[in-house]
Backbone as numpy.savetxt, mean C-alpha at the origin, in Angstrom:
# Nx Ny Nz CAx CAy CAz Cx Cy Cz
-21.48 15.26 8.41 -20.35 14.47 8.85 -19.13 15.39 8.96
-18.44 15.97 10.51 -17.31 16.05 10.30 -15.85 15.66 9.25
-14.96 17.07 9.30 -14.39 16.55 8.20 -13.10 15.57 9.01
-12.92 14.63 10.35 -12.58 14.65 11.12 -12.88 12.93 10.66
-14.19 12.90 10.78 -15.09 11.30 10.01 -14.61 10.89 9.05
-14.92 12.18 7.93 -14.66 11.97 6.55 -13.36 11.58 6.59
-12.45 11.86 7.00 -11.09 11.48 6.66 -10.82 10.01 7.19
-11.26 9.50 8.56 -10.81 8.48 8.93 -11.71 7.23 7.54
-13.15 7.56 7.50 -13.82 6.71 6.67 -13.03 6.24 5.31
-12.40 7.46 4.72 -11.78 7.81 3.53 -10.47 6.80 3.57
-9.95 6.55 5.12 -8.54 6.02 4.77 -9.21 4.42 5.04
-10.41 4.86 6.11 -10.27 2.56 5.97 -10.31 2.56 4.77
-10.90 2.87 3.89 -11.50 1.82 2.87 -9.97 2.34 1.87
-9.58 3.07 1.72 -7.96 3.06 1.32 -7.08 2.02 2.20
-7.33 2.01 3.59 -6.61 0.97 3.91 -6.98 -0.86 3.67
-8.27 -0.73 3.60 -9.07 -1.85 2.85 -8.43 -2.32 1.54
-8.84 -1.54 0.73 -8.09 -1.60 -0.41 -6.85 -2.71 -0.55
-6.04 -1.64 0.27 -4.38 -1.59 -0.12 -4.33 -2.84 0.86
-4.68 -3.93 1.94 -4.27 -4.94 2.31 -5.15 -5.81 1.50
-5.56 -5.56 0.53 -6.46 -6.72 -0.51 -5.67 -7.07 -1.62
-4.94 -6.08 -1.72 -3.96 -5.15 -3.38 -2.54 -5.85 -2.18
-2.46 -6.26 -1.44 -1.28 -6.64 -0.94 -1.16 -8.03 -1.03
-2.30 -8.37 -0.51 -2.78 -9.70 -0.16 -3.11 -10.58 -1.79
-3.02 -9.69 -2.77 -2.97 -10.96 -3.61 -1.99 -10.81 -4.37
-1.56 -9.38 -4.39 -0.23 -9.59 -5.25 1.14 -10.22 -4.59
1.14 -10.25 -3.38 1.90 -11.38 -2.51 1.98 -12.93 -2.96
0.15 -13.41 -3.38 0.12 -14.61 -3.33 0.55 -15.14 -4.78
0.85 -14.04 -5.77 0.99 -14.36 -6.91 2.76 -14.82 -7.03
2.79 -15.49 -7.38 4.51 -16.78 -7.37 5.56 -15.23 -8.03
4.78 -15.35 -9.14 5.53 -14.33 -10.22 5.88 -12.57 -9.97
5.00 -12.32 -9.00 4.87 -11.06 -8.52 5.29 -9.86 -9.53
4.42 -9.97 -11.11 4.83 -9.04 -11.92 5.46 -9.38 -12.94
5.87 -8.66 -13.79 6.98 -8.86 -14.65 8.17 -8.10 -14.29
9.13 -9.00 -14.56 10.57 -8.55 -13.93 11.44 -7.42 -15.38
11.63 -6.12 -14.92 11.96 -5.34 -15.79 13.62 -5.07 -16.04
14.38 -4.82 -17.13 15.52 -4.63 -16.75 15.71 -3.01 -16.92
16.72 -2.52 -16.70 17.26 -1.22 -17.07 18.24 -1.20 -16.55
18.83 -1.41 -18.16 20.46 -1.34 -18.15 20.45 -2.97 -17.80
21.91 -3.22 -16.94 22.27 -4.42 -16.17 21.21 -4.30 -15.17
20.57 -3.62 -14.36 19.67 -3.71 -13.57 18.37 -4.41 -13.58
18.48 -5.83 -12.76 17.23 -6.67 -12.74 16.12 -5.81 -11.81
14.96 -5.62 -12.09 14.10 -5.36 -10.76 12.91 -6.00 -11.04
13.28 -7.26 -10.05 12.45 -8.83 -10.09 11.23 -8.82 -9.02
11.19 -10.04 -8.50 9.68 -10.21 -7.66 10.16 -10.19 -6.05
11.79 -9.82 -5.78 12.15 -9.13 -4.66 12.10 -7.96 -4.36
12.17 -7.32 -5.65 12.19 -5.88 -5.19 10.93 -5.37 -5.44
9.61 -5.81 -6.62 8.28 -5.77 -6.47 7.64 -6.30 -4.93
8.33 -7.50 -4.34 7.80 -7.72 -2.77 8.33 -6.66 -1.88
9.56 -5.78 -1.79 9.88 -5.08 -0.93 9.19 -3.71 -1.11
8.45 -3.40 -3.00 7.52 -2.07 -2.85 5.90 -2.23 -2.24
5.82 -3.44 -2.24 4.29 -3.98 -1.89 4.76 -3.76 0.11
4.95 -3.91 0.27 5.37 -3.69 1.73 5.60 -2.16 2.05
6.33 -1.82 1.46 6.67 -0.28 1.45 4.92 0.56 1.10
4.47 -0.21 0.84 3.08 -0.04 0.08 2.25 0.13 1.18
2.06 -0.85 2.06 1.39 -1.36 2.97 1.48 -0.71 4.17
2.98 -0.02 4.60 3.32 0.54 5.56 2.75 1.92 5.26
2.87 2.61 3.93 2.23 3.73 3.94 0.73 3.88 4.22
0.24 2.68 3.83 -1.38 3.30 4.05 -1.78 2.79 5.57
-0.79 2.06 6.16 -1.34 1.85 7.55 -1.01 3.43 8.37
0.25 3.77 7.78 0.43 5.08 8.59 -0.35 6.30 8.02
-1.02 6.48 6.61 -1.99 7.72 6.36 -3.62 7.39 7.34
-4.00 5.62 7.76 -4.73 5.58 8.44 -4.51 6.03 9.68
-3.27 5.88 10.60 -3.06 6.51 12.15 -3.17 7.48 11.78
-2.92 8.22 10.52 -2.05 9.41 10.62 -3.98 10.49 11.01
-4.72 9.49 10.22 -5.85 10.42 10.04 -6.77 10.53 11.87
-6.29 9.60 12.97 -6.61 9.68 14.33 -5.97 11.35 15.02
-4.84 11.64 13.88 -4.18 12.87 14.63 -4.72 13.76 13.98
-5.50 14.28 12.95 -6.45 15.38 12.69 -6.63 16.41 13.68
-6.48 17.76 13.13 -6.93 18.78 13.65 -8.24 18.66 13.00
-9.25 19.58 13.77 -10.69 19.67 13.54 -10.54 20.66 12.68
């Protein structure tokens, strides 16, 4: 198997993954436990805006793996 294969194979199932790992920690109300530090809340808005940030990365390491050099 090209290492060309190997990489795209390698990211579906990373990209598999990570919209499953999106898809339920989305559906969860609570999305985590909300941590403080300091006065700083970081609640189930800013856990929803890293799950996204999340999501966008592994869709782009999947394109990213169509642009491979051989």
């Amino acid at each position: 198997m090209r290492n060309r294969k190997r990489m795209r194979l390698i990211s579906l199932v990373m990209f598999v993954i990570a919209v499953i790992f999106v898809l339920c920690a989305l559906s969860n109300p609570g999305l985590g436990r909300t941590l403080y530090i300091g006065n700083w809340r970081f609640g189930a808005e800013q856990w929803r805006f890293c799950y996204k940030i999340y999501a966008f990365v592994m869709v782009g390491l999947f394109g990213a793996s169509f642009f491979a050099k051989k």
